[in-house]
N, C-alpha and C positions, 0 to 999 in steps of 0.2 A: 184622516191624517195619519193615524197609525199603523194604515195598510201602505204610504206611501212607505214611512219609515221602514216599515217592514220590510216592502222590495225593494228599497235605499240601500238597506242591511246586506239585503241577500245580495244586490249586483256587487255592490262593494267587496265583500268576502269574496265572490266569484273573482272579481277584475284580483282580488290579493292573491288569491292558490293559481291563477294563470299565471301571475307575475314570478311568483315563488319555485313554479315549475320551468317556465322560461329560464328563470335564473339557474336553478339547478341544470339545465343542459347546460347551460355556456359556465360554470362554473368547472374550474379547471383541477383535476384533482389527481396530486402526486404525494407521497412519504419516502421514506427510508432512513439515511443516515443519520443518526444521533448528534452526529461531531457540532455539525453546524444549525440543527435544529434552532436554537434560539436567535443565530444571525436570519432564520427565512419565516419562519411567525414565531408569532406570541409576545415581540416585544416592541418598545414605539418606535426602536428604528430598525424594524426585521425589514430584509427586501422584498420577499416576494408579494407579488399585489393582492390586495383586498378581497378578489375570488379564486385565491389560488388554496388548495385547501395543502396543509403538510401534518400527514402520519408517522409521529417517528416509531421507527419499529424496526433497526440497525438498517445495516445496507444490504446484508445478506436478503432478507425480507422484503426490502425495498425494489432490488434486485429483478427478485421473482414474480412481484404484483405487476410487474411494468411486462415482461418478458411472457410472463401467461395471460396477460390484461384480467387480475383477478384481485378486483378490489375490494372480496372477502379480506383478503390481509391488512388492507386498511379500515376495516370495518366500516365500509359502508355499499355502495351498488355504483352501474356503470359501468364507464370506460375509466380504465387508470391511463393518463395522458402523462406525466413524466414522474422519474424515480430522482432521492437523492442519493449518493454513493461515494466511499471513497474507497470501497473494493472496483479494481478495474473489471471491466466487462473479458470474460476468455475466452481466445478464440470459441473454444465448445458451446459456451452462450452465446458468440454471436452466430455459428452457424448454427445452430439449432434455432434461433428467430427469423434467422434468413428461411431455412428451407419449411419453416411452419408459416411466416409471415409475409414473408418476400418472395413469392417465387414470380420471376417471369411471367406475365399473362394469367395470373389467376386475379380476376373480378374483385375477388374480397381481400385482395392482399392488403397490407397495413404501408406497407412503404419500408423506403429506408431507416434505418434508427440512428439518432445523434446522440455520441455523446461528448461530453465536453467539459474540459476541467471550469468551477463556479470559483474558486478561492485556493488559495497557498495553506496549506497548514502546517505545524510540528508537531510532535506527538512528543510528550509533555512525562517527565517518569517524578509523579510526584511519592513523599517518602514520611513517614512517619516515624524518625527516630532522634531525638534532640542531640543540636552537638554544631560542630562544623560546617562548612559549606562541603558539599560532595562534587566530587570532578571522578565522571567515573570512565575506566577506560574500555577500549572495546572487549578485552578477555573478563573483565569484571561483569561490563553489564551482558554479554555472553556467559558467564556461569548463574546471575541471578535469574535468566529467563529459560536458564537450562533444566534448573533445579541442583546444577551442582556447587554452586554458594549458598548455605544455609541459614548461615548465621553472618552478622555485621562483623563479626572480628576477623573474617576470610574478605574483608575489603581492606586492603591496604591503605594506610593513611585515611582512614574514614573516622577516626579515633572512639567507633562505635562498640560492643558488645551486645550480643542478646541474640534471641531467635529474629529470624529472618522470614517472612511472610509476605507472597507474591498473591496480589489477587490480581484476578484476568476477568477480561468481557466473556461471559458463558454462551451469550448469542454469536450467530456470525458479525462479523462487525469489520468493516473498513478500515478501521484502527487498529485492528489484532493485524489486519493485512498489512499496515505500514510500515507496523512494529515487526513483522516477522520478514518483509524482505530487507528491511536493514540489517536483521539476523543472519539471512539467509549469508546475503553478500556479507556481511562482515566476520564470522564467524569461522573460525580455524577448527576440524576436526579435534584439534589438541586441546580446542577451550572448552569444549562437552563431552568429552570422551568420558565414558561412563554414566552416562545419562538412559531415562527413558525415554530420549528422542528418538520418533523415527529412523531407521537403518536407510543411507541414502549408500547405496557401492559399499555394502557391507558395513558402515558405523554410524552410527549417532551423527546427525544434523538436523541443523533446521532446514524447514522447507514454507512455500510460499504459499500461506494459510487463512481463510478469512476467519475458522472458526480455531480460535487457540488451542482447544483441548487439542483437536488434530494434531497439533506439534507431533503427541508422544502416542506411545502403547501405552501409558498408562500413565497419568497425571500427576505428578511431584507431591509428597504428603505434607509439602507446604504451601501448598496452592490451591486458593479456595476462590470460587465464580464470583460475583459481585452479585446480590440478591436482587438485582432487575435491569430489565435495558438502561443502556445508556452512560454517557461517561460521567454525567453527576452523581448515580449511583457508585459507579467505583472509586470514584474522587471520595464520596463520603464513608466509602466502608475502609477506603485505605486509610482515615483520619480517626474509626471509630476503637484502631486497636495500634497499640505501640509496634513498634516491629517493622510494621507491612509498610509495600511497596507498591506501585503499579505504573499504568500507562493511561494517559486522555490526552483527549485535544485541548490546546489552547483557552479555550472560551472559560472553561473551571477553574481557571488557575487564576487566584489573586494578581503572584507577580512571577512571571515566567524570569525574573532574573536572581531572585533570590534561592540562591544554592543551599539556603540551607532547610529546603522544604522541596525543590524541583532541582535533580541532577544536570549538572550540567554531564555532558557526554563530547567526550575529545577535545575537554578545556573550552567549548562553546555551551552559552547559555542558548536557549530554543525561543529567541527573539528574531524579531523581524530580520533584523542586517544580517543575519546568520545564515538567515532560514534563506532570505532572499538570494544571498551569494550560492547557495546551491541551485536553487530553482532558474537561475539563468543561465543555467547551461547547458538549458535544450530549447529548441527554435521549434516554434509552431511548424507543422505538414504542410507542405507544397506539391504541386502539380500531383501524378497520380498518386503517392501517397496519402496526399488528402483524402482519399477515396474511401479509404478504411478508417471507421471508428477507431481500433483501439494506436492508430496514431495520434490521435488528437489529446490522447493523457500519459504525457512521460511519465514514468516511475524511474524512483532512485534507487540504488541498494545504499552503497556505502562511499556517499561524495566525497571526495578530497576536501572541496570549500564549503566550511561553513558547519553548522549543525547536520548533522546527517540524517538522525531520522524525521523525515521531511516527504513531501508530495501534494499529491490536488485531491480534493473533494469535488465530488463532477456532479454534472446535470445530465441527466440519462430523455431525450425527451424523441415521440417520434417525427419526420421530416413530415409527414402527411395525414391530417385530419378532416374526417368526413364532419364534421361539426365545423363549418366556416370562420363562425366568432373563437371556436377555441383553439385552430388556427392562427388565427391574427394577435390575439391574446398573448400567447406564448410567442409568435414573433413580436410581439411590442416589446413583451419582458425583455427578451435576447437584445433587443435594439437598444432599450436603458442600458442592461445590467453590464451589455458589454461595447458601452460609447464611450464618451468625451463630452468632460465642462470646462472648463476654466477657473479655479480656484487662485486669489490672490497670484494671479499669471500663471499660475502652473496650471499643465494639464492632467489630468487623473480619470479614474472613473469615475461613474457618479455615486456608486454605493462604495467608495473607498472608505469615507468617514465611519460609518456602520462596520465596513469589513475588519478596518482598525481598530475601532473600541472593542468587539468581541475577539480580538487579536489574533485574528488571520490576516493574512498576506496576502493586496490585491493582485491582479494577474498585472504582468507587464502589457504596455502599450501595445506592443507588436501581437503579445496575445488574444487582447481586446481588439484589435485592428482584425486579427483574421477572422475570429470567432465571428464579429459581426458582419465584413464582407462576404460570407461562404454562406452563414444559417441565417442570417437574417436580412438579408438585401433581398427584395420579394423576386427582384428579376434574377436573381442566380439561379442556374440549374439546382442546387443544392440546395436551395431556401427551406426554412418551413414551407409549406403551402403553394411551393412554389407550382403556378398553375400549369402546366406541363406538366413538369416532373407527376404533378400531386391531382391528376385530373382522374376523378371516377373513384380515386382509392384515398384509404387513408383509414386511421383507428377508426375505432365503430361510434356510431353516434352518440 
């Protein structure tokens, strides 16, 4: 009887590390951006599915695990199958994927690469200095990201005093990149003049950067990195000292309306109806435009309506997988995340409730409408998987 149990034991264990292994193939495995980390795991109502694995490790990081398929950066083996990001993808990265990945007739090519804005966000300037609510204007919050407002008593009407302390993401980060093309576009040579900013046509600007330090030659001696990835980190080092100031997404912030801990910028607080009225004022890619990735994720500089600094957080995933189930998987995701339910008569998405509580901003209907007609309808030439397009080729197994 106990040689039965025996080989009881052992088939059993065998049928578990089969199953365990199985499962690791079809297990679908992406990281990157910080911003929305806890909207996609780790909490009970994060979207992505139960074999979806998420690394966060900024977007910059995220970025590159997808693009060199090296998923040392996410510390683990395999195929990296999709990135999260709210740095856009630049031309340079897409053609360098193209001519490494994509070429015409090569065998092992990987296919096309989608990306595709996941969520709305604001980038959030929360503050540490007791007093009034802050309404900061554009030459204001251009000289605190310049280095040339140092101190609270150089903000007009802020009825603050004391040193002045700007901490920044030290990693590359999707959010340094938000925060810096709102800079780009809203900034007046005359609001930095005098700064360590990069020399853009001979003076001081900003320019459009995922990793902050880059702004300058040499970095403001009031500007200190935030001691680890991520915008909880800087949210808590910007609370852990009087003074300081900084940027995050949405998701950290208590109450994105209360001015007197989060700036409001151009007499808007960085709420939905803010955020929203900016974000509708670019229309998903049509006909051959559709063709190219970096159409599928508008950027903003410096909107007229609404809160301005604003943008998407994307899903970087590839069109074609030699792994069938991780394939279908990742089209099933696309088909939830960006369909249609019927709540108390209205229609929304389905992870709107989720997008909401971590207070991002779901995409519009029209954007959910294309996203899912183009990448996820299996018969589209464009599909994931799409069997044509996706025959023979596709990431590695």
């Amino acid at each position: 009887m106990t040689k039965y149990k025996t080989l009881a034991a052992l088939v059993a264990t065998a049928l578990l590390a089969t199953a365990g292994a199985a499962s690791a193939q079809t297990a679908v495995t992406g990281g990157g951006a910080s911003l929305p980390a806890d909207l996609y795991k780790g909490q009970a109502d994060s979207i992505l599915p139960a074999n979806f694995s998420y690394a966060v490790t900024g977007s910059g990081t995220g970025k590159k695990a997808f693009l060199e398929n090296n998923s040392a950066l996410f510390s683990t083996t395999g195929t990296v199958h999709f990135a999260g990001s709210d740095s856009v993808l630049s031309s340079a990265e897409l053609n360098t994927y193209n001519s490494t990945y994509n070429v015409a007739g090569d065998a092992n090519r990987f296919g096309a690469l989608v990306q595709i804005p996941s969520v709305a966000t604001s980038v959030t300037i929360p503050f540490n200095k007791a007093g009034s609510a802050v309404d900061l204007s554009v030459t204001q919050i251009c000289g605190i990201f310049s280095g040339k407002i140092n101190d609270w008593s150089q903000l007009a009407g802020s009825g603050r005093t004391g040193a002045l302390q700007v901490v920044y993401r030290g990693e590359s980060s999707g959010t340094s990149e938000l925060l810096a093309r709102f800079l780009t576009s809203a900034c007046q040579p005359a609001d930095v003049s005098g700064t360590t900013l990069k020399l853009t046509n001979g003076v001081p600007a900003f320019s459009v950067q995922s990793t902050f330090a880059n702004l300058f030659t040499t970095v403001p001696s009031n500007f200190i990195a935030a001691p680890a990835t991520g915008g909880t980190s800087l949210y808590n080092a910007v609370y852990a000292v009087d003074g300081r100031i900084g940027y995050v997404g949405p998701d950290v912030i208590p109450s994105l309306t209360d001015a007197t801990k989060v700036a409001k910028v151009k007499s808007f607080s960085p709420d939905e109806v803010s955020v929203q009225a900016t974000l509708e004022t670019a229309a998903p890619p049509t006909g051959a435009a559709a063709e190219n990735p970096a159409n599928w994720v508008p950027v903003f500089g410096n909107p007229s309506a609404g809160y301005p600094i604003a943008g998407y957080t994307n899903f970087v995933f590839g069109q074609c997988y030699k792994n069938a189930t991780v394939g279908a998987n990742v089209r099933g995701f696309l088909t939830r995340h960006y369909g249609s339910v019927v709540v108390a008569g209205v229609e929304q998405g389905p992870n709107d409730a989720a997008i909401r509580a971590h207070k991002f901003i779901p995409l519009t209907k029209a954007w959910r409408d294309a996203v899912r007609a183009r990448f996820a309808t299996a018969s589209n030439a464009g599909a994931v998987n799409n069997p044509s397009t996706c025959a023979s080729i596709g990431r590695p197994l």
